[in-house]
C-alpha positions in Angstrom: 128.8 73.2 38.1 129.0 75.2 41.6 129.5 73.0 44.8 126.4 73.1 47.4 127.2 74.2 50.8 125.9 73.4 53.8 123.9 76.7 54.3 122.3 75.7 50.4 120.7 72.6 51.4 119.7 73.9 55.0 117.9 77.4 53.4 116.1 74.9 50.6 114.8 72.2 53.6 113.4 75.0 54.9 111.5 76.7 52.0 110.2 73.3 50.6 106.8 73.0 51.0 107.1 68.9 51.7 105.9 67.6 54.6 108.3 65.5 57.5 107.6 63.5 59.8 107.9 65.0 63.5 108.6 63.5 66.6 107.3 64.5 70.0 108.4 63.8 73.6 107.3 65.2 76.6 109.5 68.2 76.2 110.4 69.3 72.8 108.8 68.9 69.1 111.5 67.9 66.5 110.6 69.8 63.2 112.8 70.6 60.0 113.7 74.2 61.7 115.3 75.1 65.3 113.5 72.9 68.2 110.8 74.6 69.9 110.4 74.2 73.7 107.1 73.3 74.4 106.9 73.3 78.4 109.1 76.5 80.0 106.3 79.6 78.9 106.8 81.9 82.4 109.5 84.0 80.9 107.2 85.0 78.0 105.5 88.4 78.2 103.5 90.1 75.2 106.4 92.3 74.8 108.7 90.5 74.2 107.2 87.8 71.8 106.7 87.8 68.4 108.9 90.8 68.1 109.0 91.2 64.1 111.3 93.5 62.2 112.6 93.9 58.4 115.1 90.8 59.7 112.7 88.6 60.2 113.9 87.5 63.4 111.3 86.4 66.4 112.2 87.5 69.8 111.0 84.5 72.6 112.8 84.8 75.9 114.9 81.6 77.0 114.6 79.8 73.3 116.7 79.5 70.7 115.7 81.8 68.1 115.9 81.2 64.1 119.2 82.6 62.3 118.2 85.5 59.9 119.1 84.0 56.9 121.3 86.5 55.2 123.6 85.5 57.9 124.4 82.6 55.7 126.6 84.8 53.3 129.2 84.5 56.6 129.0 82.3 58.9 127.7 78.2 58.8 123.9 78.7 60.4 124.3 74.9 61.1 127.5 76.1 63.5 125.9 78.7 65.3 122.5 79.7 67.7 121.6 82.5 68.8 119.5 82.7 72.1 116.8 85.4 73.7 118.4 86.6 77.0 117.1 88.9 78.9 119.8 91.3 78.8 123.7 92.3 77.9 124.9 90.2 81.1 123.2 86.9 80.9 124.0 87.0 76.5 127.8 87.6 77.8 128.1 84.4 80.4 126.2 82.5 77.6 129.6 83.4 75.4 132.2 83.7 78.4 130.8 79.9 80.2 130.1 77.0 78.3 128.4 75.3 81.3 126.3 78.0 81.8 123.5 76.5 79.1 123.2 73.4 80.4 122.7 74.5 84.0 119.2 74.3 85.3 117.0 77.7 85.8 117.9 77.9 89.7 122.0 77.3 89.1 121.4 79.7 86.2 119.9 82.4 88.5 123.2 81.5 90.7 125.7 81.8 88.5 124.5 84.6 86.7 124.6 86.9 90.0 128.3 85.1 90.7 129.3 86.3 87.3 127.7 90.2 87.9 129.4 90.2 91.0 132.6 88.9 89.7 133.0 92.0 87.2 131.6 94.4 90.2 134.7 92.9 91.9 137.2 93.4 89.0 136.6 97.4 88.3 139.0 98.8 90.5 141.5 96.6 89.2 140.4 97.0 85.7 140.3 100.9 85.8 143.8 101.1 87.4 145.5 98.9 85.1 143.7 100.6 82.1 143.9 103.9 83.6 144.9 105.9 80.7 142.0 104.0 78.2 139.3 104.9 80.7 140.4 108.6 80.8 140.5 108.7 77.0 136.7 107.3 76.8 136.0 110.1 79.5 134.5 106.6 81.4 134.4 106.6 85.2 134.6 103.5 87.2 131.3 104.8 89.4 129.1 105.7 86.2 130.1 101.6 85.1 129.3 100.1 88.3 126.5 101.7 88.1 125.5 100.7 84.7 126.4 97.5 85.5 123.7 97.0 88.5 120.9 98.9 86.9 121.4 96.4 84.0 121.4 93.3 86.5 118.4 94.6 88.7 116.5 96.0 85.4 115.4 99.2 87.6 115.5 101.0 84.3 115.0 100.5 80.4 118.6 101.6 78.7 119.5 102.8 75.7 121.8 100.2 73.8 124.5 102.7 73.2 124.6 102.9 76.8 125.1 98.9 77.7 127.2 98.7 75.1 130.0 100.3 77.2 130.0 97.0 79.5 132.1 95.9 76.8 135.2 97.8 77.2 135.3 96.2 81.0 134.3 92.4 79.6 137.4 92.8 76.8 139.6 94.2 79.7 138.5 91.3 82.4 138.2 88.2 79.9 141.0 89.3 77.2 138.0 89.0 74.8 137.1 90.8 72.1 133.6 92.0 71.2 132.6 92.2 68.2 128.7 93.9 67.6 126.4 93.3 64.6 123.2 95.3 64.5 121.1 93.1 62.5 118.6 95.5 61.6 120.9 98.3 59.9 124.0 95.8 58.9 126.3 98.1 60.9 128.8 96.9 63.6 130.8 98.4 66.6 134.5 96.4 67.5 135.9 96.5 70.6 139.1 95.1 69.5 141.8 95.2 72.1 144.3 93.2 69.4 143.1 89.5 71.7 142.6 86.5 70.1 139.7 85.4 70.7 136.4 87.2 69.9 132.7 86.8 70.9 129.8 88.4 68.9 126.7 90.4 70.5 123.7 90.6 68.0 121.8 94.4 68.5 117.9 94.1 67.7 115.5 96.6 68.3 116.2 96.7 72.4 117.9 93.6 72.9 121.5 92.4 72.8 121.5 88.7 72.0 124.6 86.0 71.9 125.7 84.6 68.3 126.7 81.3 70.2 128.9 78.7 68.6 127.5 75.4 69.2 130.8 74.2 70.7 131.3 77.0 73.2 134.7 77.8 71.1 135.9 81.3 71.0 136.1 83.1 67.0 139.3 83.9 65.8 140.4 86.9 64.0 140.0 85.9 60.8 136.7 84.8 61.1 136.0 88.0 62.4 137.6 90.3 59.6 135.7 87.5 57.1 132.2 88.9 58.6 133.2 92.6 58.9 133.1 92.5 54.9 129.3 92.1 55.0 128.6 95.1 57.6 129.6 98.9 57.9 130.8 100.4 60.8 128.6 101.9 63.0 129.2 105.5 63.2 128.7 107.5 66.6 127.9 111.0 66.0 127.5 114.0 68.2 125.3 116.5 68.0 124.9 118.4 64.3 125.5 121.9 66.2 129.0 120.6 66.7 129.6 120.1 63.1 130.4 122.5 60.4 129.5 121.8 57.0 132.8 120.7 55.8 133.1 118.6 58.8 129.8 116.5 57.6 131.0 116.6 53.9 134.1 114.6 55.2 132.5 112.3 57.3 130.1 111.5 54.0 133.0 110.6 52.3 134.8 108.9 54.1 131.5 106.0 54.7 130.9 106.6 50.9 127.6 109.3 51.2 127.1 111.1 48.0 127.3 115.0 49.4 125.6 115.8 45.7 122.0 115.4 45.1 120.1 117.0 42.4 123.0 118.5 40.9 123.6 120.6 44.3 125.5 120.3 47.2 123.7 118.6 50.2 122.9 121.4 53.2 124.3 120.4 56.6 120.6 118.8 57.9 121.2 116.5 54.7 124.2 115.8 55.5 123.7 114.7 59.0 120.4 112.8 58.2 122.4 110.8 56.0 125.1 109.8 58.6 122.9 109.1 61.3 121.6 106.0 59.1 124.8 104.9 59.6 124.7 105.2 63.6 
């Protein structure tokens, strides 16, 4: 007979069709699933709730949002939150600052602009001491600072792929590593810079969200290579004109794409369309 986890009992709780009794106070309601916050609604705008994909995970700003439950094949879901910032700086002082979740909104407004300012302050040094790094990602300490305030101020909507390179000055600055899950594809992007500790960014449709660990503690490596066996690695691919075919039919190969279908080879369009699932 196989031992029940954890995870088993939470996932059949939650699919039961019994009733519990609830308890309310003035500020939450206690159910079987994640608390819902019944006074703070400000943040909420029709675009960002009830934001639905093939994950089945609800986007509400400033709320704890449900674990999608195939997460439970890695990770204890009654270990770990994950919570709907408003972009790739506040998710990363929710993971870099344990205090910062239990500060009110106004100290939260305040530390949040210490903390962008506090990596604003750090580039130079950052850049210098990683000098060669930056030069080999063709990255350039005013494109970044830049990046990093249009984020803050949200003057503009970015691409993901474009936040995303925030990360490589957050692993420098807090010897961190930064793992990425997009939850949608199953892919993932590492910024491993061989730390010890890691921290985990979740990529949905156009947000970046914290994987939190209800503790505040840092993963370890092992956890980390543990979860990498349930996602590919997210490929970044330039444009097909810079490809020749046999330059796509290795890339297939190497992330296991068939480069045969119907008993022909695939053409280079095939071959591309394939791979940019995979990005």
């Amino acid at each position: 007979m196989s031992q029940l986890s954890v995870n088993d009992i939470t996932r059949v709780i939650k699919s039961s069709n019994h009733s519990f009794p609830t308890i309310n106070t003035n500020s939450f309601l206690q159910l079987t699933s994640i608390p819902i916050n019944l006074v703070s609604n400000v943040d909420k705008t029709p675009s960002e709730t009830n934001i639905k994909s093939k994950s089945h995970l609800t986007f509400i700003s400033n709320e704890i949002l449900e674990m999608p439950e195939y997460f439970s094949n890695f990770i204890d879901l009654n270990k770990f939150y994950i919570f709907g910032c408003k972009h790739i700086l506040e998710s990363l002082i929710y993971l870099l600052d344990t205090n910062y979740k239990l500060e009110n909104t106004s100290n939260k407004k305040a530390n949040l602009e210490e903390f962008y300012l506090f990596i604003l302050g750090k580039l130079h040094v950052c850049f210098h001491e990683n000098k060669e790094f930056y030069m080999e990602k063709k990255m350039k300490k005013v494109a970044i600072e830049k990046l990093i305030k249009q984020t803050f101020q949200k003057d503009s909507e970015l691409d993901n792929h474009v936040k995303f390179d925030i990360c490589y000055v957050i692993c420098n600055i807090y010897k961190v590593n930064i793992l990425v899950l997009n939850i949608e594809k199953k892919l993932y992007t590492y910024y491993n810079k061989s730390y010890d500790n890691n921290i985990i960014l979740l990529e949905y449709d156009k947000k970046i969200l914290p994987l939190i660990e209800i503790y505040g503690n840092f993963l370890s490596n092992d956890i980390i290579t543990e979860i990498l066996t349930h996602f590919k690695p997210k490929l970044s691919l330039n444009k097909i004109s810079q490809y020749s075919l046999i330059n796509l039919q290795e890339l297939c190969q190497q992330n296991n794409i068939d480069i045969i279908i119907d008993n022909k080879k695939k053409i280079k369009q095939q071959l591309y369309d394939d791979l940019l699932l995979l990005s």
